[in-house]
N, C-alpha and C positions, 0 to 999 in steps of 0.2 A: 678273185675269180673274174674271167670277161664271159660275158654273153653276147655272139654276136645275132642278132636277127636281120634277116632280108627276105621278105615277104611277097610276091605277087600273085592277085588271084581274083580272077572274075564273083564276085556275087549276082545277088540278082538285078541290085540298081545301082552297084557302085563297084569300083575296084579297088581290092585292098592292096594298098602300096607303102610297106613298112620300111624303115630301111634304121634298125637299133643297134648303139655300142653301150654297154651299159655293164657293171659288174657289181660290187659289195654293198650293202644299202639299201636302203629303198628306193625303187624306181615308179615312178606315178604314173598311171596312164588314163589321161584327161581328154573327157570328150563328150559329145553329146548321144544318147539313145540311139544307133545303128550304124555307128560309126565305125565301126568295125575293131574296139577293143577285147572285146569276149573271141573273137576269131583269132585273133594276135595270138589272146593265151591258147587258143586250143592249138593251135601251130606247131608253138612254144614245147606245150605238154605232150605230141603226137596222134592229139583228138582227132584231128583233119589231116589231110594231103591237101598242100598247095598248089595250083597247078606248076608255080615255080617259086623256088626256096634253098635257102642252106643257112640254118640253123647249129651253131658252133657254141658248146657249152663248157666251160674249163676247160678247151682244149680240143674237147673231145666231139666229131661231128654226128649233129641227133640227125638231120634232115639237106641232103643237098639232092634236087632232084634230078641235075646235070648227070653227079654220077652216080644215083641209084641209091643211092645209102639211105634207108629209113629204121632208125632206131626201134622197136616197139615200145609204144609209153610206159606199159611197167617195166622196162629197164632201162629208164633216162633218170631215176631217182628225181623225181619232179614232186611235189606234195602241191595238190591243188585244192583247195575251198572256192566253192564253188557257191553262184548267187543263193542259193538255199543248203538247204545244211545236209541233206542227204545222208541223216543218222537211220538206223536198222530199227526200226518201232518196235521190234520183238525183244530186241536184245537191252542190256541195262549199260549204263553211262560206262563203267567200267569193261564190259566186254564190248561197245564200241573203242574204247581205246584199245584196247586190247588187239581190233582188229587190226590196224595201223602198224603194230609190232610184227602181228602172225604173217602181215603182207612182206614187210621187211626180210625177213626169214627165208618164206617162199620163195622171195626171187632172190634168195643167197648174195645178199647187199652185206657190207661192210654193218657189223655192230653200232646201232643208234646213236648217235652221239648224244641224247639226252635220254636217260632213264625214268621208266614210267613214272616213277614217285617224284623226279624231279618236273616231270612237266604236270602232275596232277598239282605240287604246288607251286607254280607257276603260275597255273589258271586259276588258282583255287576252288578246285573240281571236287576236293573231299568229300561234302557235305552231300555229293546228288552221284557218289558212284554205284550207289545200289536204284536207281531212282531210273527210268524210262521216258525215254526221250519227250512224252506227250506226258508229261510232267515237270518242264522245265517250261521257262522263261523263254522268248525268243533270243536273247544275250546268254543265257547262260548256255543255248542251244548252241550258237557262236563258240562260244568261249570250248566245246565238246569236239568241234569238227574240226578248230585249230588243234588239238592238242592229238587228235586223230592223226590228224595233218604230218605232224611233230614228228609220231613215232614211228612213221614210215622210213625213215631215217633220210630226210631229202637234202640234195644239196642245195634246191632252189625252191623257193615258197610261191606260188602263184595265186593272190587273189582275187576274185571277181566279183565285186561289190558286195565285200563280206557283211557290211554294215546297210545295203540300200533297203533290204523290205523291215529293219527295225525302225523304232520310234525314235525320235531326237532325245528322249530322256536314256532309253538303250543304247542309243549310239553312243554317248559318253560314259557309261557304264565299263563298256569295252575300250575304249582308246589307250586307257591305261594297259591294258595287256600288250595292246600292240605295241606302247611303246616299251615293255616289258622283254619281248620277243628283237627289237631292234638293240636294247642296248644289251640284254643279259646273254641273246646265240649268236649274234652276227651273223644271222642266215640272211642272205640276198634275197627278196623279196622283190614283184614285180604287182603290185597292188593298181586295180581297177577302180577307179569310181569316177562320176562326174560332179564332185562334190570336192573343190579343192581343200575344204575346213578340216579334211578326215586326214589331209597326208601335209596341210603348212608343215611346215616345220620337222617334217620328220624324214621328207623324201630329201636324198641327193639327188637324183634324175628327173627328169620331166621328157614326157612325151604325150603330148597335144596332136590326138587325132579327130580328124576332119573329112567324112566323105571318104572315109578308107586310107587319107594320105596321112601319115604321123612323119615328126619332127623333133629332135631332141634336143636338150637345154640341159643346162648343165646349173643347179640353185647354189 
């Protein structure tokens, strides 16, 4: 898969000026607090209108604002986790997964490539799918909204500092999953943090933004 991004867009103190080639893997995107990586993915996902963009996903174009074309984000098959876990407090571990499939369905996407039993052991989710969200662990919380994530059925993974409001002992809790997700789906992944220790070794791309400008590197 290529992904290509090209980005430009006034904020409010800075200009966000992206310009990405990136495909299979993990892609890192490195930076400091207001740097404009959470905007990138919203882009990415269809959260925002840039004032100008074209946005090219296997092929297929999510976002060119030259000639009018904007995808709707639920039908760019994008799965995004986003800085908080934005599970349903009513509903129980299992019918939040759940929802991820029912979303799949709705918008008449090609069948899952990974079935619910396989990503419940994947995360090893077993143990808390009768259990409700303000019963879990902040990692386990994690480990619920990727697997969410999963059964949307996406072709690309978007994370936004999935690991930043856990503790250092929770951060490595989870890392194992993540690299779980890189070597067992070979889903493309375009992971946020300003914490290089979370993606050493596990990212093939790098992009290091700065005041809105990103720059890509190839590890």
């Amino acid at each position: 898969m290529t992904i290509d991004v090209a980005i430009r867009h006034a904020l409010d103190r800075i200009t966000l000026d992206v310009q990405m080639t990136t495909g299979d893997g993990l892609t890192a995107l490195l930076g400091p607090s207001g740097a404009g990586k959470t905007r990138t993915l919203d882009a990415i996902a269809g959260l925002f209108r840039p004032d100008s963009a074209r946005i090219v996903i296997d092929g297929v174009v999510m976002t060119d604002t030259d000639a009018r074309v904007w995808v709707p984000p639920h039908e760019r098959r994008i799965g995004y986790v986003f800085q908080d876990a934005r599970l349903f407090p009513h509903l129980t571990v299992r019918q939040n997964l759940a929802f991820g499939r029912w979303f799949n369905r709705a918008r008449r996407a090609p069948d899952a490539r990974i079935a619910f039993d396989d990503v419940v052991e994947l995360l090893d989710l077993a143990p808390f799918l009768a259990r409700h969200p303000g019963k879990l662990s902040g990692g386990e919380r994690r480990r619920v909204t990727l697997g969410r994530a999963l059964l949307s059925n996406p072709r690309l993974l978007l994370l936004d500092e999935p690991l930043g409001s856990l503790e250092a002992s929770k951060r490595q809790e989870i890392l194992p999953y993540l690299d779980r997700l890189i070597t067992d789906l070979r889903l493309p992944m375009i992971y946020v943090t300003h914490d290089w220790r979370e993606v050493d070794g596990r990212a093939v791309h790098t992009m290091r933004i700065e005041e809105g400008r990103g720059r890509m590197t190839t590890n």
